[in-house]
N, C-alpha and C positions, 0 to 999 in steps of 0.2 A: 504494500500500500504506500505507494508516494505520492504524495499531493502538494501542490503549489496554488498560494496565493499571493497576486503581482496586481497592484496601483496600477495601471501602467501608462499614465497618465496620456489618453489619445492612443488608439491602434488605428494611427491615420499617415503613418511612413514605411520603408522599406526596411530602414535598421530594424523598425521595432518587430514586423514582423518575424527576421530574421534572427531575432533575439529571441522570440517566445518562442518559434519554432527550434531552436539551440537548446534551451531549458527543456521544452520536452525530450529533444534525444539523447541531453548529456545526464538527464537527473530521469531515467527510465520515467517518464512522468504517466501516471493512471487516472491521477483527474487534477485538471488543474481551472482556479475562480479568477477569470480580472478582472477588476473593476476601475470605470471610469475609461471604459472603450473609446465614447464618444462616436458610435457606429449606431446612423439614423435607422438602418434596414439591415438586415442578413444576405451573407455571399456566402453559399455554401463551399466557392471555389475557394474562395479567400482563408475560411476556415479548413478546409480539409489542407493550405499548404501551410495553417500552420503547427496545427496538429502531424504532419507527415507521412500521415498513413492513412487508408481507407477504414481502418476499423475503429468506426469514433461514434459519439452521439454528442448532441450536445442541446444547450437552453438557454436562452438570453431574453434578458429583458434591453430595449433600446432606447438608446439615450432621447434627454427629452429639453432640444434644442440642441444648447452646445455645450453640453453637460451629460455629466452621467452612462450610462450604459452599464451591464454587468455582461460577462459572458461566464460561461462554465462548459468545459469539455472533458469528456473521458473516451477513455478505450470500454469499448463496448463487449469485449473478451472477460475484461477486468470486473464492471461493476456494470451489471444487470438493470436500468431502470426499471423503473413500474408507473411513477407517476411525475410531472412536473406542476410548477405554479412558479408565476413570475411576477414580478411587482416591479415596482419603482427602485426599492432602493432594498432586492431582493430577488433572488433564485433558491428557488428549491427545489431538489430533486430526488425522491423516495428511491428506493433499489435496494438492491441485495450486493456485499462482494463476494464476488463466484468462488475465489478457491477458499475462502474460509468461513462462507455461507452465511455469513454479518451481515443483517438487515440494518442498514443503516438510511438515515437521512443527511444528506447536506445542502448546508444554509452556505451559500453564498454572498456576504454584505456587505453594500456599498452606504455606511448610514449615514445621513443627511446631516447639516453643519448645524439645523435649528433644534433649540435642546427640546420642546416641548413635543417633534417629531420624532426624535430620539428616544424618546419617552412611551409613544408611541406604538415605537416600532419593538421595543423591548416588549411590552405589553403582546403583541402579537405573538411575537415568537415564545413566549411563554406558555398562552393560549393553545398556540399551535402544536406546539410540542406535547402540550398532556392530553391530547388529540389519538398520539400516534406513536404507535410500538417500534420497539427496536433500538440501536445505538446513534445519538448526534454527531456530527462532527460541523460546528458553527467557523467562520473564516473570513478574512476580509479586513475593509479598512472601515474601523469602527467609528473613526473619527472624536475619539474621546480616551482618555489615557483613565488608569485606575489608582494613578497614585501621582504628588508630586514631582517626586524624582523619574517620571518616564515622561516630563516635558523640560526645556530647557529657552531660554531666548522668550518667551510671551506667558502668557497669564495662566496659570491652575484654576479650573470649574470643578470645587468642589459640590458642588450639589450635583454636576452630570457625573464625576467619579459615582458618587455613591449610586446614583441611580446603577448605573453601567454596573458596578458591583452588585448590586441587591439583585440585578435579575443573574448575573451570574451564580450566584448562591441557589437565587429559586428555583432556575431552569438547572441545578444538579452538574454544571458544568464544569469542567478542571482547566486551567490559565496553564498548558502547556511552558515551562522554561524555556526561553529561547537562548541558543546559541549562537553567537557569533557578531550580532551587533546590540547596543545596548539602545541605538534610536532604530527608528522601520524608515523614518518620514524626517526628510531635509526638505527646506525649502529653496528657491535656487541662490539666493544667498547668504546661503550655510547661515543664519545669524537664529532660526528656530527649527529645534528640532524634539522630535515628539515619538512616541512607539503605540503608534495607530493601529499597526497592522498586525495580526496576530491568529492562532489556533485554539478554540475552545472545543474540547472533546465530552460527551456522557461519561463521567465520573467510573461508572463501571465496564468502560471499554478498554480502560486501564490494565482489569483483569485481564481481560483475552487477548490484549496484544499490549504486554508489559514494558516492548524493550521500543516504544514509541518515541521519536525524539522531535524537533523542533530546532532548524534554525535561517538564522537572517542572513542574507547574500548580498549580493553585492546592489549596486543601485543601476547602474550602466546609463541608461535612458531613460529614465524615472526620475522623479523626484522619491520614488516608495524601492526600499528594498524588498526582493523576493524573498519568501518566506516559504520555506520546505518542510511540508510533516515527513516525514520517512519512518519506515520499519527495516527496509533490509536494502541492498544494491544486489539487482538483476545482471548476470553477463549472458546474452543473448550472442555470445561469437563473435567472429568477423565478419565483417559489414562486407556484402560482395560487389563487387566492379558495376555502374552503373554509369551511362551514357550521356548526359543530361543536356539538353538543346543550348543552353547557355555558354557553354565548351565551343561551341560554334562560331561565335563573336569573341571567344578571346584571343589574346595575342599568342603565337607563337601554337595552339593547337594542331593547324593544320600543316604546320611545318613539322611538326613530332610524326604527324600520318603520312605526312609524303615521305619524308624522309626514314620512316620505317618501311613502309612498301619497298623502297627501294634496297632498302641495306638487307632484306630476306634473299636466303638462296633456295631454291625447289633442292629436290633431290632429286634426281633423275631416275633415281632407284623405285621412287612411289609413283603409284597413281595421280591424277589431276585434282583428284578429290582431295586425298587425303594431304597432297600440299597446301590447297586452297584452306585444311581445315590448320593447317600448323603454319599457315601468313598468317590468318586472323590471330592464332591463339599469339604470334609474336607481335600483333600491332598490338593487340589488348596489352600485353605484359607493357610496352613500351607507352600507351597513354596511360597504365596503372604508376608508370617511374611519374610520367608529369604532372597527373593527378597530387602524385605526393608531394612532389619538389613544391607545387602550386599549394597545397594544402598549408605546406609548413611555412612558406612565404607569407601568407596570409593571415595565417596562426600566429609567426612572431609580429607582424603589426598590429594586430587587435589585440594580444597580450601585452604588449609595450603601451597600447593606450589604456586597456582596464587595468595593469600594472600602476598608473600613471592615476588611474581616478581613484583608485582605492588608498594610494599614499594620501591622494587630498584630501579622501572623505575621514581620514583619521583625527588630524590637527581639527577639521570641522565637526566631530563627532564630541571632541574635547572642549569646542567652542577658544579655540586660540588661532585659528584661520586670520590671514592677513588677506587684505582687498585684493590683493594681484592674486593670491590663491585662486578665489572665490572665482576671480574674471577668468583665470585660467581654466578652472572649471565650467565655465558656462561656454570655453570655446570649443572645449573638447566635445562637449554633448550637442553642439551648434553640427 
């Protein structure tokens, strides 16, 4: 069971898609909540590239103007639906997970900035909840912190703490530990920062899957860091040689194909066939060498920039960020 919840502040670029489609393959991802899409209408095309595979479902409620959206996807292998419902500033999706046969629900939240709708909304899902059997798993950007020390830079609301609290209590919820960052949510200049975003699990889900963890990632193209529930890491193998039209406009591809065509010798000893099948298997070997060369080219500039963003978000997670930081950070995500 790994699941992710990602801000993701707009899924209205190329990076970002590329980026949620990355989390899905690099974190075996089985159901993963965004919130704050900002997507008026559904593209199933759009989704199935970022999810990466044909075997998905998914549920979303759509943004309303130029705000909001939630989306929620899973592998359809993995967790069973049975029923959805979708709200404003909520997804819900009833199911079963298939290999461990956990009836569970998950709450997808994107809750609203006004506290009296906050209030609201807690209310509901409390309702709803003793409605309906089986184990929670609630998620999202709450938009309200449960204690002082998980905001920094702007004002503590202690009356929306307590509220946010009391319905965690009522609704039997457990405030998974998070790992890895002590804020979720920066703003873009670094000056407030807060841990909005979080994992509330049924208290007794605890029992059947014990070694449950919980942590914060990096921020990349958000203002919100992604937030990973995990149980265990899947290796599904070697990923096989695959062709992809893009290859086609790049530089230097069609010079690796010609120039392997050319550098193959037949054997005069085989049939026409069996040469023809051992050119191919040598072009393949030889666009698998540029494939790679291209892969790690690529790899070390995007880790020399998410390298680069994670030093800054340090000093600004500490709140001792200088301006030129800050600016340097906004050109990098520019």
């Amino acid at each position: 069971m790994n699941c992710v919840s990602l801000n993701v502040c707009g899924l209205n670029t190329s990076k970002k898609h590329s980026w949620v489609n990355e989390i899905c393959n690099s974190h075996v991802v089985n159901f993963i909540g965004l919130q704050e899409t900002i997507l008026t209408r559904v593209d199933l095309v759009k989704i199935r590239a970022l999810w990466g595979t044909s075997t998905f479902d998914f549920a979303c409620s759509t943004a309303r103007g130029c705000s909001g959206g939630i989306l929620s996807v899973w592998d359809n292998t993995m967790f069973k639906k049975e029923s959805i419902h979708c709200h404003e500033n909520l997804v819900i999706v009833e199911g079963t997970w298939i290999r461990t046969n956990i009836k569970c629900t998950m709450f997808n939240v994107y809750a609203p900035q006004d506290a009296r709708k906050k209030r609201e909304l807690w209310q509901y899902l409390i309702s709803y909840m003793s409605k309906v059997n089986g184990a929670f798993i609630v998620f999202g950007n709450f938009n309200v912190v449960r204690s002082f020390n998980e905001r920094c830079g702007s004002l503590f609301c202690a009356s929306q703490a307590t509220d946010f609290n009391q319905f965690i209590y009522e609704a039997d919820l457990f405030d998974i530990p998070m790992e890895g960052r002590k804020f979720t949510r920066v703003d873009k200049a670094g000056a407030m920062l807060s841990r909005f975003d979080r994992f509330l699990i049924f208290d007794s889900l605890l029992d059947v899957i014990p070694d449950i963890s919980c942590i914060a990632l990096d921020r990349r193209w958000s203002d919100h860091c992604l937030v990973l529930l995990k149980k265990d890491q899947n290796d599904y193998g070697p990923i096989s040689l695959k062709l992809f039209n893009p290859w086609l406009q790049m530089d230097g591809f069609s010079d690796v194909v010609s120039q392997a065509v050319r550098d193959f010798s037949p054997d005069c000893n085989l049939n026409k066939c069996i040469n023809m099948k051992n050119k191919l298997n040598f072009v393949k070997a030889k666009i698998k060498g540029w494939q790679a060369d291209m892969r790690k080219l690529k790899g070390e500039q995007r880790k020399a920039c998410i390298n680069r963003l994670l030093n800054i978000d340090n000093p600004i997670d500490s709140g001792v960020a200088s301006d030129d930081v800050m600016a340097e950070r906004k050109n990098i995500l520019q």
